[in-house]
N, C-alpha and C positions, 0 to 999 in steps of 0.2 A: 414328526420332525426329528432328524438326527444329530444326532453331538451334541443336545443343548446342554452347557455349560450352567448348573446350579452356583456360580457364584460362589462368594467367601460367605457372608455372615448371613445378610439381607435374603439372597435367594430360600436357603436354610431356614430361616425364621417363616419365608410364604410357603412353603412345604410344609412347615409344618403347624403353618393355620396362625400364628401369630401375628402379624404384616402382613397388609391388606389383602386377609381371607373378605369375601364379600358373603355377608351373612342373609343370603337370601335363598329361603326354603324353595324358591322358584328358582334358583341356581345349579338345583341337581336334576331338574327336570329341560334348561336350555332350550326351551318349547319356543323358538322363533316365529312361530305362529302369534305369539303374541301383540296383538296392537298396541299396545302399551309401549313397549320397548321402540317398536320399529317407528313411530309414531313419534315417538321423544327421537330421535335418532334423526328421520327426516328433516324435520323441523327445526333441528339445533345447527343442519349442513345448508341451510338457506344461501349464506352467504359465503361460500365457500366452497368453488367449482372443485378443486383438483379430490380434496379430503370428500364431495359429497359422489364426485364419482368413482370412487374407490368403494366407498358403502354402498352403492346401487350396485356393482359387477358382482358383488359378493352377498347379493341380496340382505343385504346389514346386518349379516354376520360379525357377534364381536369378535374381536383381536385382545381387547385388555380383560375384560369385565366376565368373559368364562369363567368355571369355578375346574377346569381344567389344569393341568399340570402348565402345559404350554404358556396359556395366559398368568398365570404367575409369575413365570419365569421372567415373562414381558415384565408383567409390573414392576417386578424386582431391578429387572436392569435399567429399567427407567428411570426408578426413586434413585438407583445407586448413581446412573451417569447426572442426574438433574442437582446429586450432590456436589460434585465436582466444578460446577458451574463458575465459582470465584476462582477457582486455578488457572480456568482461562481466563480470565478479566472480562464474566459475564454478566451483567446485572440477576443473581441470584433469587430476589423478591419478585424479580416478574414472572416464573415458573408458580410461584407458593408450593413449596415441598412440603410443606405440615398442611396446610389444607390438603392438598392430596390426598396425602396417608389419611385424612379425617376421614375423606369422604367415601376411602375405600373399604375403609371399617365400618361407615355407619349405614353406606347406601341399604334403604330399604325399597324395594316394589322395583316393577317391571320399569315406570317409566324413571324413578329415579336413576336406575342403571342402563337407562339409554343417552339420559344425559351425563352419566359419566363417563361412557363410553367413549361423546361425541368431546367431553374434556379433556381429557387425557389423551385424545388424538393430537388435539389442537396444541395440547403441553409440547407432543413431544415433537411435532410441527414445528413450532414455535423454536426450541431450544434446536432443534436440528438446522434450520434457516441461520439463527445466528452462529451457532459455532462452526457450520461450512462456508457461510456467506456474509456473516459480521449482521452487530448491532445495528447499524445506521443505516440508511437510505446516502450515500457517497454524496451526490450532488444538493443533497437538501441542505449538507454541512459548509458547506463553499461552492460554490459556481464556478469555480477553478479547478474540480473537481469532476471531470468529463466520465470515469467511467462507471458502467452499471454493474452490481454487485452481482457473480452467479449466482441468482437463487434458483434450486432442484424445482423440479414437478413432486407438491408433495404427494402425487396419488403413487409415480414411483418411488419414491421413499419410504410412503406406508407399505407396498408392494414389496419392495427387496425386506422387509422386517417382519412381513406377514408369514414369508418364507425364510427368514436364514433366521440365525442362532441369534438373538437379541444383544446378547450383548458385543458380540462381532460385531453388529451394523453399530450400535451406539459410540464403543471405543474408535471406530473408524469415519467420525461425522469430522474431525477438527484435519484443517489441513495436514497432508502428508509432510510436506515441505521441510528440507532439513533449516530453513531460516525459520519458522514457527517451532520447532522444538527447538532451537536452538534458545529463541525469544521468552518462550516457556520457562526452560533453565534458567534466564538469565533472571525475570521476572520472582521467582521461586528466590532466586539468593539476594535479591534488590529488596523485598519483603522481610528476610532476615535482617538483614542492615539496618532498614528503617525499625524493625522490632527493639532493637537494640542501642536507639537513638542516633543513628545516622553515623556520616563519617569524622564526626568532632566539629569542634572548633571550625570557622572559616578563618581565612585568610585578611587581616584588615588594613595590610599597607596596601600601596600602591603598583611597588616592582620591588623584584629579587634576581638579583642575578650572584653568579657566582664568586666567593670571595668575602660573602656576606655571614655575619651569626647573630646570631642573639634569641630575643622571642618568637618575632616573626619566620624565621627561619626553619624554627620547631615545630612549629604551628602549621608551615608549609609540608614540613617531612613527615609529619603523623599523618595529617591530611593524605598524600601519599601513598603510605602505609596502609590507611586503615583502606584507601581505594585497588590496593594490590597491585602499586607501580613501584612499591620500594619495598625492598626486604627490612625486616626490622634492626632499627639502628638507635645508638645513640649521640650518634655525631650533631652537634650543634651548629654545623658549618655549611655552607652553602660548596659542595666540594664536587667534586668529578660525578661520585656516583650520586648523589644530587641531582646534579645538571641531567645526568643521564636520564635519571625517572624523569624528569620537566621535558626532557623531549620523547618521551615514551607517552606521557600524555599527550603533547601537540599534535603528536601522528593522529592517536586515534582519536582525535577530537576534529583534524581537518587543520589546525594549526598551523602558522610558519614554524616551521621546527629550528629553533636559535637554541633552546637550552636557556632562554630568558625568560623568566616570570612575572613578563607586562602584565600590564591591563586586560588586554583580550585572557590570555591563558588563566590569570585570576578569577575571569569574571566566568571560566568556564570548568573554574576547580570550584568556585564556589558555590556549584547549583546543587542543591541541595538530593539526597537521595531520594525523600520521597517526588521530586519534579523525576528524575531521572526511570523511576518507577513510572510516573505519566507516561513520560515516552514510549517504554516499553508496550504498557497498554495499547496507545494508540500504535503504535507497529505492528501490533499483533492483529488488534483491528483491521489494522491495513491489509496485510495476509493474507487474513482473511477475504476482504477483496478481491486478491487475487488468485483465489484458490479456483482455480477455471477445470472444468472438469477435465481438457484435456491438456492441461497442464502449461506450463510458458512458453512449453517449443524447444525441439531437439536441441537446435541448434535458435538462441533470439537473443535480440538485444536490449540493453537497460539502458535507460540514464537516471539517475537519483538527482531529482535536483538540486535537492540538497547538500550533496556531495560533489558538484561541478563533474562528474566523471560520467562518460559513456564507457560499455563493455558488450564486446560480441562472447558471448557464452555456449558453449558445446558440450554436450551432455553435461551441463554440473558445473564444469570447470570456466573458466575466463583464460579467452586463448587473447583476447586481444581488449586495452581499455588504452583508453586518452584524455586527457582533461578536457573539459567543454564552460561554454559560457551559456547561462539561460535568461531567458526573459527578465528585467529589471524591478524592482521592486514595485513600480507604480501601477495602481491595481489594472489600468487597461495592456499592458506590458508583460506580465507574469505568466508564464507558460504553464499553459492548461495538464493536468495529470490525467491519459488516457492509456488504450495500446490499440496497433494497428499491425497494416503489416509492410514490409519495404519490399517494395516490386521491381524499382528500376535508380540508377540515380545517374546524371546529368554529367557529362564532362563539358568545362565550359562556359557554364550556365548564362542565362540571360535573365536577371534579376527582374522582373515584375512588381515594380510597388506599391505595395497594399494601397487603396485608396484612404484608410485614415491615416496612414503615411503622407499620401499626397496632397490632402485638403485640411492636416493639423499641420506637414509642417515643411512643405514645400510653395504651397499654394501661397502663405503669407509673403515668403520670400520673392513669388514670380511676381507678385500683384506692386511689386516694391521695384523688382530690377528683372525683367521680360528676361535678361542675362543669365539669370544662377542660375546653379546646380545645373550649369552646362556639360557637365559628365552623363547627365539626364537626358536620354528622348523623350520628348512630348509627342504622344500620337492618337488620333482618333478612332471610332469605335474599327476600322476598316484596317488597323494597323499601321497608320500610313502615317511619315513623320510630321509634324506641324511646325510650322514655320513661327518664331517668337519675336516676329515683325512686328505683329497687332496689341502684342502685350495682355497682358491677364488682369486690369484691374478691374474688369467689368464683370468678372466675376466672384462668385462665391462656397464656400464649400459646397451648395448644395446645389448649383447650376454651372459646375467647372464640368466638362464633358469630356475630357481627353484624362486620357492613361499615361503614365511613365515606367520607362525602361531604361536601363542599363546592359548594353552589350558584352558582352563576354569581354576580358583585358583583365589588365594588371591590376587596377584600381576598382574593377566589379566587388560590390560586398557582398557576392556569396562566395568571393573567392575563385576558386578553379574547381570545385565538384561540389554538387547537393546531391542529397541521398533523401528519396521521395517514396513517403505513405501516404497517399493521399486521403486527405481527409478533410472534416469541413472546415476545421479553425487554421488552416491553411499553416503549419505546423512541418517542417521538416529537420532535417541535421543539414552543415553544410561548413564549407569551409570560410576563412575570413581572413582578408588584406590587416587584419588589427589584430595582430602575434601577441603585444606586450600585455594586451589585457589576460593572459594566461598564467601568466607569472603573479595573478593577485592571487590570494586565498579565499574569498567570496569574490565568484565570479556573475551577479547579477545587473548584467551590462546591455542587454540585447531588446529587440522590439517584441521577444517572444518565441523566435526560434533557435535552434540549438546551434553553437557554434562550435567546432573541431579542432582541437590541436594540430593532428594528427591527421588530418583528413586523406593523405595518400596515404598512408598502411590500413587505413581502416577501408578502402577500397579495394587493398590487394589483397586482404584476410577475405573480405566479402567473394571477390571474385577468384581465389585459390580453387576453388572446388566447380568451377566449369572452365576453367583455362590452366594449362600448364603454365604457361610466364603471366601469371597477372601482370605484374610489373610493366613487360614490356607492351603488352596489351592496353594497359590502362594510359602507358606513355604516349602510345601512338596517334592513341583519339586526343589526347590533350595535346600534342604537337600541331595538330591541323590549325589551330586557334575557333574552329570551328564546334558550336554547336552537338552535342550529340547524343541520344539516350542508349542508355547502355539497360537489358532488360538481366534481371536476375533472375535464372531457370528455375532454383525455385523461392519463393516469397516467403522473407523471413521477417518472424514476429516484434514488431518493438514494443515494450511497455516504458512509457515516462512514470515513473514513481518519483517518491515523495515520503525519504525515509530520513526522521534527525535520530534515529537509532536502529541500529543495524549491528548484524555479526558476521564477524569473519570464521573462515572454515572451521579453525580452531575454537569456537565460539567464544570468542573474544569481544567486548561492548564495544559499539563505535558511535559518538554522537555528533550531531551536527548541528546549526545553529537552525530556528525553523525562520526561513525566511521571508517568507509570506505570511505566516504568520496560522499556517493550515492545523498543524498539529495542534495549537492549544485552542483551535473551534471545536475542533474532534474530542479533544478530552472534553472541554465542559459539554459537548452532547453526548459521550457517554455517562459522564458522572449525571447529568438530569435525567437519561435513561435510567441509572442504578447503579453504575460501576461504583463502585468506592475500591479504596489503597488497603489492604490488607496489612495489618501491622502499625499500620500512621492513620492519623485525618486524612479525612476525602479534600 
């Protein structure tokens, strides 16, 4: 093997028989011929297809447990990366890094060192899964919570380690992503903070606005301070550059930016930094998640829902964002966290309403007045309209057999264009007749699907790169009043995330309120995984 890299201390120490030399007289002889070894080895890959046919190609040749230079260097990079494990926000006990090192010291005999062999695979299995692919199982934590974690083929994983420099492949298991190093950093100085007893004192009036001085005042400006949104001062006054930090916070917190220190902005000065360290953890989690092996897509799009914000993004950058409204709070309502991809979207559209739409909260109304929600077609399985002559009272959710539609017009609730993934939780973006609701600061108003500010530029950004006049392209089909799908040449990625802290380019913290309430299931099932706060209480 070429280049391999001896490391700083650790590797130096296994070179030179100190750290986990394996002190077996049968270790300068490597006699694979041994049943012993190969037999402990079988037997401990029972349950464990990808790890057990990795040892079968290689006729269960070890990779750790050599008394070879090579497998040193392994083990070396292994204890060194398995040390690192709380920097990501790992649960560090579930590796055991002192038992390790025990067992690499003490293994005696052939079959002892077949099952350490098959140990130390599975360690570093183990720790490789979670720092590429996260602690959790996504959907075990919420059911709101649609997508599936990439996890690797570990037989490729043992494969590309088997062959490259060890500690190459380990330093490169954690997301690449410049939002997880950035999350990293941020996590690393959030642990200082809390090291050092947080950011002071809370806040314990009610509102401050400017004009104001006294105790509370001071209490607010240190606070401040100690958060890195005020330069150090001694001004006792609620005064300009005051107001200015209160709305330097709002921004990044998702706030109305007034430069008034209500209630909401209080109650979001006042969350302490080891919660604000939770977040981070779970973000990184989250990341993690999405660390897809072939990454989010040249060119895809986000929505955070925690942020109300959709963005079409191109290499890196955010060429196009607009405010959105998501699924409402009520748990059947809440829009699922997945990604797909958008192949086509609708100029037009003709609104399809979901049936727990129609049988929670139409159906009461028709069974009452044959009359409502006459903006509604009623139609059978054949498409065909139904006449509201005979009345609906004979019916029931579960034996109502007609469909409802809404026609393309002024007054359709998807507006004048949906932009379509198809997918199973019947999930799209789209535009909406209800503007004002944009103008709130938590926008959780919807039955579940995404609603658009913006919905014509977020059509002509889409459509720039197969049409020269999107614009007047996009116009021409929406003038018809007609119907019409318009297909995207080529299909771009959406992921719905689900972030109450995040970084801007400049790696700057940004938090958000969690409104489902997703983020703090995820922490207590990391912290019962292992996670604990570095610096604070878990």
């Amino acid at each position: 093997m070429r280049n391999l890299r001896r490391g700083s201390g650790l590797a130096a120490l296994v070179l030179a028989g100190a750290l986990c030399a394996l002190p077996l007289g049968a270790a300068k002889a490597q006699d694979l011929s041994l049943t012993a070894y190969k037999q402990a080895v079988a037997e401990n890959l029972l349950d464990t297809k990808g790890l057990a046919e990795f040892y079968r190609m290689r006729g269960f040749a070890p990779i750790w447990t050599g008394s070879d230079e090579t497998s040193g260097l392994r083990r070396a990079a292994l204890i060194e990366a398995l040390g690192t494990a709380q920097v990501h926000g790992l649960p560090a006990q579930r590796y055991d890094v002192d038992g390790l090192i025990r067992k690499m010291r003490h293994v005696e005999g052939e079959r002892a060192r077949g099952e350490l062999e098959v140990e130390i695979s599975r360690t570093f299995l183990q720790f490789a899964r979670d720092l590429q692919s996260g602690v959790l199982t996504p959907h075990d934590v919420d059911d709101g919570i649609k997508r599936e974690a990439p996890r690797r083929d570990p037989k490729i994983l043992l494969e590309v380690l088997a062959a490259s420099d060890p500690y190459q492949v380990l330093q490169h298991l954690a997301p690449a992503s410049d939002e997880y190093a950035r999350l990293l950093r941020a996590k690393l100085k959030l642990e200082k903070i809390v090291a050092r007893g947080g950011w002071g004192p809370t806040v314990r009036t009610a509102k401050l606005e400017q004009g104001q001085s006294g105790g509370d005042v001071v209490v607010l400006r240190d606070r401040l301070i100690a958060m890195g949104y005020l330069k150090p001062t001694l001004s006792a006054s609620y005064d300009d550059t005051l107001r200015s930090a209160v709305m330097r916070f709002q921004e990044s917190h998702g706030l109305a930016v007034d430069g008034v220190a209500g209630s909401s902005t209080l109650s979001q000065l006042n969350i302490s930094a080891e919660d604000r360290l939770k977040s981070v953890l779970v973000a990184m989690e989250r990341e993690r998640w999405l660390n897809l092996p072939g990454g989010l897509g040249a060119r895809h799009i986000t929505v955070n829902l925690t942020d109300f914000h959709a963005k079409i993004i191109d290499d890196g950058k955010v060429t196009f964002e607009t405010r959105s409204v998501v699924g409402s709070q009520e748990s059947d309502r809440r829009t699922p966290e997945f990604s797909d991809e958008m192949n086509h979207m609708v100029i037009n559209p003709t609104w399809y309403v979901p049936r727990s739409i129609v049988v929670k909260e139409y159906l009461p109304l028709l069974r009452q007045n044959p009359g409502a929600a006459g903006h509604l077609e009623i139609t059978d399985r054949q498409g065909r309209v139904v006449s509201r002559s005979n009345g609906f009272s004979q019916y029931s959710a579960s034996s109502f057999p007609f469909a409802m539609r809404q026609p393309p017009g002024p007054r359709n609730a998807l507006g004048t264009v949906k932009f379509m993934f198809p997918n199973k939780y019947n999930i799209y973006l789209h535009d909406t007749p209800s503007k004002s609701l944009f103008d709130r600061t938590q926008r959780t108003f919807s039955h579940g699907c995404v609603r658009l500010s913006d919905p014509h530029d977020f059509a002509y950004t889409l459509l720039a790169r197969q049409t020269s006049d999107p614009v007047s392209f996009f116009q021409s089909k929406l003038n018809t009043g007609r119907e019409t799908r318009v297909n995207l040449d080529q299909p771009v990625p959406v992921h719905l995330i689900y972030r109450t802290a995040f970084t801007t380019p400049k790696g700057e913290m940004e938090y958000r309120a969690d409104v489902y309430g997703r983020d703090a299931r995820i922490w207590d099932a990391l912290n019962a995984a292992g996670v604990v706060l570095a610096g604070g209480p878990s």
